[in-house]
CHARMM internal coordinates of N, CA and C (Angstrom, degrees):
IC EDIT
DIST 1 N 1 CA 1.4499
DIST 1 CA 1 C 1.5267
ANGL 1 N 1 CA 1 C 111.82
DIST 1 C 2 N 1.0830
ANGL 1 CA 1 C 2 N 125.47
DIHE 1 N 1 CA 1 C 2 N -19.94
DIST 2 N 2 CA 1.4023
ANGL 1 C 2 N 2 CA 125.39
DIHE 1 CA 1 C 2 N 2 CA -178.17
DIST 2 CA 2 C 1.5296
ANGL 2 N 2 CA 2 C 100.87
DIHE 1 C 2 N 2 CA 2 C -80.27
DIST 2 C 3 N 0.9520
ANGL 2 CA 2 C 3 N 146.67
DIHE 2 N 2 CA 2 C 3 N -6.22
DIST 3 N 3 CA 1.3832
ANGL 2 C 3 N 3 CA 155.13
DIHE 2 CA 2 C 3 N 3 CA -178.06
DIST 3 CA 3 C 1.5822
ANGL 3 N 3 CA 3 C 88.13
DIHE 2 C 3 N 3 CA 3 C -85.36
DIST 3 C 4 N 0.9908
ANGL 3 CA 3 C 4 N 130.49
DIHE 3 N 3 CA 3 C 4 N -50.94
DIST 4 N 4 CA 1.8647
ANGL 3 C 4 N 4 CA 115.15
DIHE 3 CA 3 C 4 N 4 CA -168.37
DIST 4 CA 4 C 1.1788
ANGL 4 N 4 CA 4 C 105.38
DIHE 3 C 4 N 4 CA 4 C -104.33
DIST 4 C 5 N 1.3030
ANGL 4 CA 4 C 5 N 142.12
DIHE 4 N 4 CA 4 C 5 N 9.58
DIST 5 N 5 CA 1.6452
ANGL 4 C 5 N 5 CA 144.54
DIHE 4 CA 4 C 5 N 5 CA 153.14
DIST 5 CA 5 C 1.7549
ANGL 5 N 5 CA 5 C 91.31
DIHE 4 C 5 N 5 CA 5 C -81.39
DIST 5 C 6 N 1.1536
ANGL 5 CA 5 C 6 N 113.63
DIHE 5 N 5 CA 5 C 6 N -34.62
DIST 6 N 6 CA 1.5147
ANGL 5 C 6 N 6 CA 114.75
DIHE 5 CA 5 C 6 N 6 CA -161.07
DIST 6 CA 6 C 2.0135
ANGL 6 N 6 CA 6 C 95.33
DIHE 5 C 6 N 6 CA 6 C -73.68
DIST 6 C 7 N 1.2548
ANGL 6 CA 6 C 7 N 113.70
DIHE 6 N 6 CA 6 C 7 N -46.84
DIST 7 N 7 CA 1.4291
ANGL 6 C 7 N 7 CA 99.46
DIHE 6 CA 6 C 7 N 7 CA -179.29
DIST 7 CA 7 C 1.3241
ANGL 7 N 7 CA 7 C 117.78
DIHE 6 C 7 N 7 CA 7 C -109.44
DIST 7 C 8 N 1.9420
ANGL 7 CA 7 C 8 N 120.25
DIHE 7 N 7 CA 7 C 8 N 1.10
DIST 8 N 8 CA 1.1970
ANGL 7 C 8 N 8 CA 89.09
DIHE 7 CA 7 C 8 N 8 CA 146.53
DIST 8 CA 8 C 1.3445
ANGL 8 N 8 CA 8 C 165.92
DIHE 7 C 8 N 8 CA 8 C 31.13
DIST 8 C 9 N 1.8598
ANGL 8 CA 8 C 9 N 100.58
DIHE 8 N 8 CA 8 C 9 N -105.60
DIST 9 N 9 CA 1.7458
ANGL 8 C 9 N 9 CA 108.99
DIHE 8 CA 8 C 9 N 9 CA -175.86
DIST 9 CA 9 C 1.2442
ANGL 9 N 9 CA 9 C 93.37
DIHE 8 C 9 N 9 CA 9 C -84.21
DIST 9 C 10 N 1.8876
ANGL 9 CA 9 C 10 N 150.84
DIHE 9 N 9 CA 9 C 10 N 3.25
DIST 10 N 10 CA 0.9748
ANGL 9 C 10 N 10 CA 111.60
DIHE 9 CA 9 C 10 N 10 CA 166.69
DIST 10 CA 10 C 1.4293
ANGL 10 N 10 CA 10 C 130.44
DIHE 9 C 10 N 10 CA 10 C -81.69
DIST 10 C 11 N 1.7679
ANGL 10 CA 10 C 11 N 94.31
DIHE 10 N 10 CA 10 C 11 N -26.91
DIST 11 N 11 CA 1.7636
ANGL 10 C 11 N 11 CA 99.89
DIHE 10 CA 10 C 11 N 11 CA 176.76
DIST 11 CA 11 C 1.4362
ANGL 11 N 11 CA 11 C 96.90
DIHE 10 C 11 N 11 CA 11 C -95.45
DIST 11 C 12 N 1.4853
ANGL 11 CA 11 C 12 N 134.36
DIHE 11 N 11 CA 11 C 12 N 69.36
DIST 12 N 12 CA 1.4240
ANGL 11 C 12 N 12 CA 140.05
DIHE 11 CA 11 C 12 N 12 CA 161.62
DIST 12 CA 12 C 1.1392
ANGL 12 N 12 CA 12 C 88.89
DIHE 11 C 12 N 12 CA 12 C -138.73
DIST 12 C 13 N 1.8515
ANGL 12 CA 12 C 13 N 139.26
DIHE 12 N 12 CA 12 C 13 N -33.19
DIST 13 N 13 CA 1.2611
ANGL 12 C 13 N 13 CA 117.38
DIHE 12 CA 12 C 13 N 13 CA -174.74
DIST 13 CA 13 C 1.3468
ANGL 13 N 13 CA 13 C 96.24
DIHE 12 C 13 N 13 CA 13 C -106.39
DIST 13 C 14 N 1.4625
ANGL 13 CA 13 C 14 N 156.34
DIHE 13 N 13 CA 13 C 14 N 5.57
DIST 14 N 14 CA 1.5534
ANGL 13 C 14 N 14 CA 152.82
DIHE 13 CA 13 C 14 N 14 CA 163.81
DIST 14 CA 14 C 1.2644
ANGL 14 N 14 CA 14 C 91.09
DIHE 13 C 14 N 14 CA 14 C -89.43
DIST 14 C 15 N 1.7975
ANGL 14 CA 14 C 15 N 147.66
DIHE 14 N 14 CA 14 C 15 N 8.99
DIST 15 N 15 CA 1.2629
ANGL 14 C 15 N 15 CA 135.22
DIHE 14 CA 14 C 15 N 15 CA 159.27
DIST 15 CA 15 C 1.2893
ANGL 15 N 15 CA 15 C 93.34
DIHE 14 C 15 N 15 CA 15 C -87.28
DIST 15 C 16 N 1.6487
ANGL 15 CA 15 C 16 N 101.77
DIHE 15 N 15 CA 15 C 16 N -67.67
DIST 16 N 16 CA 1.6520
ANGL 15 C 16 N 16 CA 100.87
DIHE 15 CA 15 C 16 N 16 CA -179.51
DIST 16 CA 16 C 1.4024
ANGL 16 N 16 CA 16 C 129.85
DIHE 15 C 16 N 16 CA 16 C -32.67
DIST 16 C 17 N 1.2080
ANGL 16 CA 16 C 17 N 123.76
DIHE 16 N 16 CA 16 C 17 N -25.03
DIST 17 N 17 CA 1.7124
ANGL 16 C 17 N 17 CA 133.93
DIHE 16 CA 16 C 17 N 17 CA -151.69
DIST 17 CA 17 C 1.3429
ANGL 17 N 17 CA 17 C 100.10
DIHE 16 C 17 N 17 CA 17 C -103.88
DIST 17 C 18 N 1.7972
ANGL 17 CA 17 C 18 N 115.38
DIHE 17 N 17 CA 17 C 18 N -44.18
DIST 18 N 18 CA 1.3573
ANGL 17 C 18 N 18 CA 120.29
DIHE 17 CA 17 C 18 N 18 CA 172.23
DIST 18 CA 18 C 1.6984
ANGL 18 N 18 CA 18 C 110.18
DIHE 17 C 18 N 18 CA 18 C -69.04
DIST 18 C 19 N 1.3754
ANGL 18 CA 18 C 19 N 133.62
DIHE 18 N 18 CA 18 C 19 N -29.45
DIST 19 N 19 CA 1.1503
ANGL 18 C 19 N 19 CA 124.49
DIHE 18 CA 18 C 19 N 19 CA -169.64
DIST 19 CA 19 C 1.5171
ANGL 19 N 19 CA 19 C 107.36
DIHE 18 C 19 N 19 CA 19 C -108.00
DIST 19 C 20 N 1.5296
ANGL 19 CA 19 C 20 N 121.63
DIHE 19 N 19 CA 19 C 20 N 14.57
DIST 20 N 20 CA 1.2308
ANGL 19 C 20 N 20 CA 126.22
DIHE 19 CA 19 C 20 N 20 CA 142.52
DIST 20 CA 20 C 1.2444
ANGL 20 N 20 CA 20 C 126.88
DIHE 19 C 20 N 20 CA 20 C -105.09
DIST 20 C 21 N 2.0679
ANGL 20 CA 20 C 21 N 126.68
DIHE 20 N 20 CA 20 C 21 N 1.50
DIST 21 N 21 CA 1.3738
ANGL 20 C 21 N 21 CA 113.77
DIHE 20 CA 20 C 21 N 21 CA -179.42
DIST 21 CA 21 C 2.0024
ANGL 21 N 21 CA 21 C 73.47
DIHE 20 C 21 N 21 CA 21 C -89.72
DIST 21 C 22 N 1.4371
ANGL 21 CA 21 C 22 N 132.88
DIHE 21 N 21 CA 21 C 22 N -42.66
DIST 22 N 22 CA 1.3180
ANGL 21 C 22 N 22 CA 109.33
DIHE 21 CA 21 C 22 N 22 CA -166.84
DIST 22 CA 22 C 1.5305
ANGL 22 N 22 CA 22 C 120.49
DIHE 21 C 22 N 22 CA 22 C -43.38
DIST 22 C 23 N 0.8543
ANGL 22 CA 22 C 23 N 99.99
DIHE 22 N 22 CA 22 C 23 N -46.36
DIST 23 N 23 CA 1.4875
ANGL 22 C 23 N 23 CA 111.45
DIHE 22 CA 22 C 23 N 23 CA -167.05
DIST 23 CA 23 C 1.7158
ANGL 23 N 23 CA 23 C 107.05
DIHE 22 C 23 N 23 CA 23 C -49.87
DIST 23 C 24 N 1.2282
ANGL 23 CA 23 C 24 N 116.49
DIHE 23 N 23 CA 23 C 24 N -73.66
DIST 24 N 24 CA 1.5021
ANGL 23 C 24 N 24 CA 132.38
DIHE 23 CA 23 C 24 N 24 CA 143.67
DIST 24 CA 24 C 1.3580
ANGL 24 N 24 CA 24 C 104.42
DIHE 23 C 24 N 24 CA 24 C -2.07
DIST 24 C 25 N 1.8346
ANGL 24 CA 24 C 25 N 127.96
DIHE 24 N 24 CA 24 C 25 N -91.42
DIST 25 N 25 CA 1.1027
ANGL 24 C 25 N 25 CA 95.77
DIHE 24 CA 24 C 25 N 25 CA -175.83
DIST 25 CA 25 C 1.5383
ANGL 25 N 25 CA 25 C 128.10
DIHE 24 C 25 N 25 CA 25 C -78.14
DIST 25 C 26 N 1.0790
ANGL 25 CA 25 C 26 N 106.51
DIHE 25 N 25 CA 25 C 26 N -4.55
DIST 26 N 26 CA 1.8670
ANGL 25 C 26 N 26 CA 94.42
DIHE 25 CA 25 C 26 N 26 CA 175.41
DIST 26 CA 26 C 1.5250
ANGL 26 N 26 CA 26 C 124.00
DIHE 25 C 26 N 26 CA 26 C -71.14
DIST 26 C 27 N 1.4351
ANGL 26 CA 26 C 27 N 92.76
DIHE 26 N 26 CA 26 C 27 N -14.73
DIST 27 N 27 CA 1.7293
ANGL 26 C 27 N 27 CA 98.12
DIHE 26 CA 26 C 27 N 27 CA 177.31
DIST 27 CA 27 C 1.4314
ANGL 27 N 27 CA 27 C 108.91
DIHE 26 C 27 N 27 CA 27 C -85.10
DIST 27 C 28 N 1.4520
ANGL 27 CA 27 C 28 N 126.46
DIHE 27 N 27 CA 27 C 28 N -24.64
DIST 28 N 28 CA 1.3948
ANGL 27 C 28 N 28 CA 130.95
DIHE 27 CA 27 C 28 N 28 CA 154.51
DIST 28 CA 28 C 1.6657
ANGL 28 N 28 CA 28 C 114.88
DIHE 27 C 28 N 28 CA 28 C -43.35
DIST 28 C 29 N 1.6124
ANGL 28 CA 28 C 29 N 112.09
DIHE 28 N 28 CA 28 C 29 N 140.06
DIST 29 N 29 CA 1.1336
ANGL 28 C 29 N 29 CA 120.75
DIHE 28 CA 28 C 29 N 29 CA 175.63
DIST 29 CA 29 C 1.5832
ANGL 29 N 29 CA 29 C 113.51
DIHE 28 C 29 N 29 CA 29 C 63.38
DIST 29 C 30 N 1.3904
ANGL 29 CA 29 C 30 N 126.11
DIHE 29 N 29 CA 29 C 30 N -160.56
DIST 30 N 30 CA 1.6837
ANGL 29 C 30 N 30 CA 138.92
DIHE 29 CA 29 C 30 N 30 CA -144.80
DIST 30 CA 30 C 1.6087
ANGL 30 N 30 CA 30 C 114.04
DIHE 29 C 30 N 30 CA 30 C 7.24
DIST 30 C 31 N 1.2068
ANGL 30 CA 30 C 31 N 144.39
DIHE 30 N 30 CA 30 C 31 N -108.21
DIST 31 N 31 CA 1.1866
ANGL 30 C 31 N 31 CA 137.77
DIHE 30 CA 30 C 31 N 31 CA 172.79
DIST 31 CA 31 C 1.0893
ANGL 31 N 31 CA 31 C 130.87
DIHE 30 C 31 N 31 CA 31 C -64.70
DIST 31 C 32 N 1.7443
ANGL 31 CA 31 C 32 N 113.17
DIHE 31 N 31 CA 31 C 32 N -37.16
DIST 32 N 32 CA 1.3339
ANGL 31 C 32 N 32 CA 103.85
DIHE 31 CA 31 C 32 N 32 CA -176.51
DIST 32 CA 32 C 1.3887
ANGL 32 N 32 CA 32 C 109.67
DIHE 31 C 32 N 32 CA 32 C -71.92
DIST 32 C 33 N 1.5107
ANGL 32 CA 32 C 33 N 136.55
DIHE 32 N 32 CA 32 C 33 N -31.46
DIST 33 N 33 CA 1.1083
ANGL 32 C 33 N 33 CA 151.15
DIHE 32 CA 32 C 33 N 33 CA -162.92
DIST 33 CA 33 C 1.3220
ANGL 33 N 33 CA 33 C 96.73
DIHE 32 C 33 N 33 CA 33 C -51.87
DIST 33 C 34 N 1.1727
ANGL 33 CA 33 C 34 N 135.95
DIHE 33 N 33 CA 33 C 34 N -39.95
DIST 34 N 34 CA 1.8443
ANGL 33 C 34 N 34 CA 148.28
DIHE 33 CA 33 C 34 N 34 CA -152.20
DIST 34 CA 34 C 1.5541
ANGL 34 N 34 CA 34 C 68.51
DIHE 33 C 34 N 34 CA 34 C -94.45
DIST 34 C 35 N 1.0655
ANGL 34 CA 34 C 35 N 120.42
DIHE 34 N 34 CA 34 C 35 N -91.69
DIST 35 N 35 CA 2.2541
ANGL 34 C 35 N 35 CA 106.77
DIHE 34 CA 34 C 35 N 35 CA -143.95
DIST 35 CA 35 C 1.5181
ANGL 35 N 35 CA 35 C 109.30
DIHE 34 C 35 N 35 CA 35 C -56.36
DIST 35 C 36 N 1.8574
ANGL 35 CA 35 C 36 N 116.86
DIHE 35 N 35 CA 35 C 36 N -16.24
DIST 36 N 36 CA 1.3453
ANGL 35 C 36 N 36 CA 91.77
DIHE 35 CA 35 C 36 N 36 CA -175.59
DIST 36 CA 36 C 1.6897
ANGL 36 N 36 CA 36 C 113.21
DIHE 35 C 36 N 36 CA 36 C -93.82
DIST 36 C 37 N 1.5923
ANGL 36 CA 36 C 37 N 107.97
DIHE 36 N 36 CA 36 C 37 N -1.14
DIST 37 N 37 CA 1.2075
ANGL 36 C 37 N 37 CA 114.62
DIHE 36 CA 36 C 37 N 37 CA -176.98
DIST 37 CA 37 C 1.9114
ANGL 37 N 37 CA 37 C 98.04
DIHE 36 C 37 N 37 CA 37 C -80.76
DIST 37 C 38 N 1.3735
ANGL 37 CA 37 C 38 N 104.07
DIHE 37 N 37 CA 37 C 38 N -48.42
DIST 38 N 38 CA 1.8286
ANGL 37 C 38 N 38 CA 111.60
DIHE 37 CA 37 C 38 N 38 CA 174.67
DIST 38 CA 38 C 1.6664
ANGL 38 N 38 CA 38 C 103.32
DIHE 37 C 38 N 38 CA 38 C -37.07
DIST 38 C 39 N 1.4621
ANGL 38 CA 38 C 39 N 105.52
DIHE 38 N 38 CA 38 C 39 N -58.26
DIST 39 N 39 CA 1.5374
ANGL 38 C 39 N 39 CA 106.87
DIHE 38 CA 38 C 39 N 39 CA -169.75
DIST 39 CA 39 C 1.2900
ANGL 39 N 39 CA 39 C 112.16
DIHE 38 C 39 N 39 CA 39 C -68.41
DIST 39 C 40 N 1.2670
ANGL 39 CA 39 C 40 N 119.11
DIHE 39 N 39 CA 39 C 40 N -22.90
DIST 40 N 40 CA 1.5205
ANGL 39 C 40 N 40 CA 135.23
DIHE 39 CA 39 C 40 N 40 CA 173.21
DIST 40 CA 40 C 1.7494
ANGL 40 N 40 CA 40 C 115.05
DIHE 39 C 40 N 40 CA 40 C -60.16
DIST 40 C 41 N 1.7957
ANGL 40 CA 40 C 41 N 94.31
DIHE 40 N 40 CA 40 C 41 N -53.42
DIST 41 N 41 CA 1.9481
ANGL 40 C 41 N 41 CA 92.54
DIHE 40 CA 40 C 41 N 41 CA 177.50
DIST 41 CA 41 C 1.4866
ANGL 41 N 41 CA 41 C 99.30
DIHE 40 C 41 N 41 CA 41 C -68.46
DIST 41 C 42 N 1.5513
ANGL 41 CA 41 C 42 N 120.75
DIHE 41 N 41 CA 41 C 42 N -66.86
DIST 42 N 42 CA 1.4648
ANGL 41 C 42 N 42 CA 112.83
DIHE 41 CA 41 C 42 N 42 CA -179.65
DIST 42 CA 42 C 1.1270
ANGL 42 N 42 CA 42 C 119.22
DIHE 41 C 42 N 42 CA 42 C -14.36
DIST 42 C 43 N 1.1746
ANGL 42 CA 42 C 43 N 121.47
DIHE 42 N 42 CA 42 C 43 N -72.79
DIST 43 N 43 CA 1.6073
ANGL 42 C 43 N 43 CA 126.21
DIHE 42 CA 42 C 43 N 43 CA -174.37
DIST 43 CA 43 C 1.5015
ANGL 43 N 43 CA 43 C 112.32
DIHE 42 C 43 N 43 CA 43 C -30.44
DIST 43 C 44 N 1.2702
ANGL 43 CA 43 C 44 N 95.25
DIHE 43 N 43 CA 43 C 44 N -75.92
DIST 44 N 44 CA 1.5145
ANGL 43 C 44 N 44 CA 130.66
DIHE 43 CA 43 C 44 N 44 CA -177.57
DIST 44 CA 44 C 1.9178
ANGL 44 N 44 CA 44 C 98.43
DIHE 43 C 44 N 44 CA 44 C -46.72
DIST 44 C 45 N 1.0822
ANGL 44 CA 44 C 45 N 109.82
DIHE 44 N 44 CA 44 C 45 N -55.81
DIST 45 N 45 CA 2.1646
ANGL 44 C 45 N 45 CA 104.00
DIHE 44 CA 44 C 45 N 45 CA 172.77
DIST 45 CA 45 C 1.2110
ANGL 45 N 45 CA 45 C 113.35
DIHE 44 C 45 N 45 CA 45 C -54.86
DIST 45 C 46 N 1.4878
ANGL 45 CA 45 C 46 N 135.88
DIHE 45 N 45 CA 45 C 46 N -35.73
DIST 46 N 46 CA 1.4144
ANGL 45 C 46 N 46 CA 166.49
DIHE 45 CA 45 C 46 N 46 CA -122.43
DIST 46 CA 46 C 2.1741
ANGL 46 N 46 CA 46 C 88.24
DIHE 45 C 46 N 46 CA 46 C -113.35
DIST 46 C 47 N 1.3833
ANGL 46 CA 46 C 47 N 103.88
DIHE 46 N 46 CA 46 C 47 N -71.78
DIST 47 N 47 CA 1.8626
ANGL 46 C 47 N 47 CA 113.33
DIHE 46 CA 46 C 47 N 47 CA 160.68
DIST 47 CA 47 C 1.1716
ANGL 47 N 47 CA 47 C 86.83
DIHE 46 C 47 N 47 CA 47 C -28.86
DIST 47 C 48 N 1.1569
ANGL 47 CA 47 C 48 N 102.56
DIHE 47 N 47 CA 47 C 48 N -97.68
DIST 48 N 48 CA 1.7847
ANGL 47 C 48 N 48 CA 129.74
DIHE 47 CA 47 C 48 N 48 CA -131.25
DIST 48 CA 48 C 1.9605
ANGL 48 N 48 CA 48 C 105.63
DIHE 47 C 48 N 48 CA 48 C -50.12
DIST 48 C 49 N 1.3648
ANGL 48 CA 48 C 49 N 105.82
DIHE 48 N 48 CA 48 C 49 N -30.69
DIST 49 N 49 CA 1.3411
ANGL 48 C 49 N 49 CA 110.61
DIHE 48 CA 48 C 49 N 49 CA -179.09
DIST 49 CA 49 C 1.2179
ANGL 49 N 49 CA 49 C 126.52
DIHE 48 C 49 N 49 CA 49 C -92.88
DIST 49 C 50 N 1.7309
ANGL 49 CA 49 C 50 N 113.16
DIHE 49 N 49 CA 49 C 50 N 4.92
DIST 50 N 50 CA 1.6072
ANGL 49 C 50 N 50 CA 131.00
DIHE 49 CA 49 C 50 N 50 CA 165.10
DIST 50 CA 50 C 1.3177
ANGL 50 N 50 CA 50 C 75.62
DIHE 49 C 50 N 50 CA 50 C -108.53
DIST 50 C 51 N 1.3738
ANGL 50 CA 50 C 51 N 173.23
DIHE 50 N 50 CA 50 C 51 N 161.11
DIST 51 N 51 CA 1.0562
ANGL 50 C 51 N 51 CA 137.96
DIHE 50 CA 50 C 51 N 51 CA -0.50
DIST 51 CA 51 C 0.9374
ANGL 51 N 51 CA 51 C 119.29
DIHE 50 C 51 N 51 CA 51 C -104.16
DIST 51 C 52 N 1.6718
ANGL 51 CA 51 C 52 N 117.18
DIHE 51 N 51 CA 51 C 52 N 8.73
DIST 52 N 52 CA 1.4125
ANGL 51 C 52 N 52 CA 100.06
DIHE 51 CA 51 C 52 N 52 CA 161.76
DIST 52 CA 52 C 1.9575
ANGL 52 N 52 CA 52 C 132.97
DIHE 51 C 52 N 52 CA 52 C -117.85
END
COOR INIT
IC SEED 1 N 1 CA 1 C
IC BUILD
């Protein structure tokens, strides 16, 4: 039994790690892609029009 207390927390955080790179990319691209690119030019017009 010390063999599966022993690896355990590693496959609890390679679950964790895999079901947070998914997440990551699924939130990439279709809708969200449009508001974070919007919030992206905003920003970026928002710069450009204090510095000049």
């Amino acid at each position: 039994m010390d063999y599966v207390s022993a690896l355990l927390p590693p496959v609890v955080m390679a679950a964790f790690f895999i079901g947070l790179v998914r997440t990551i990319v699924k939130s990439q691209g279709g809708s969200n892609k449009a508001k974070e690119d919007a919030a992206v030019d905003a920003a970026l017009a928002r710069a450009e029009s204090t510095q000049q």
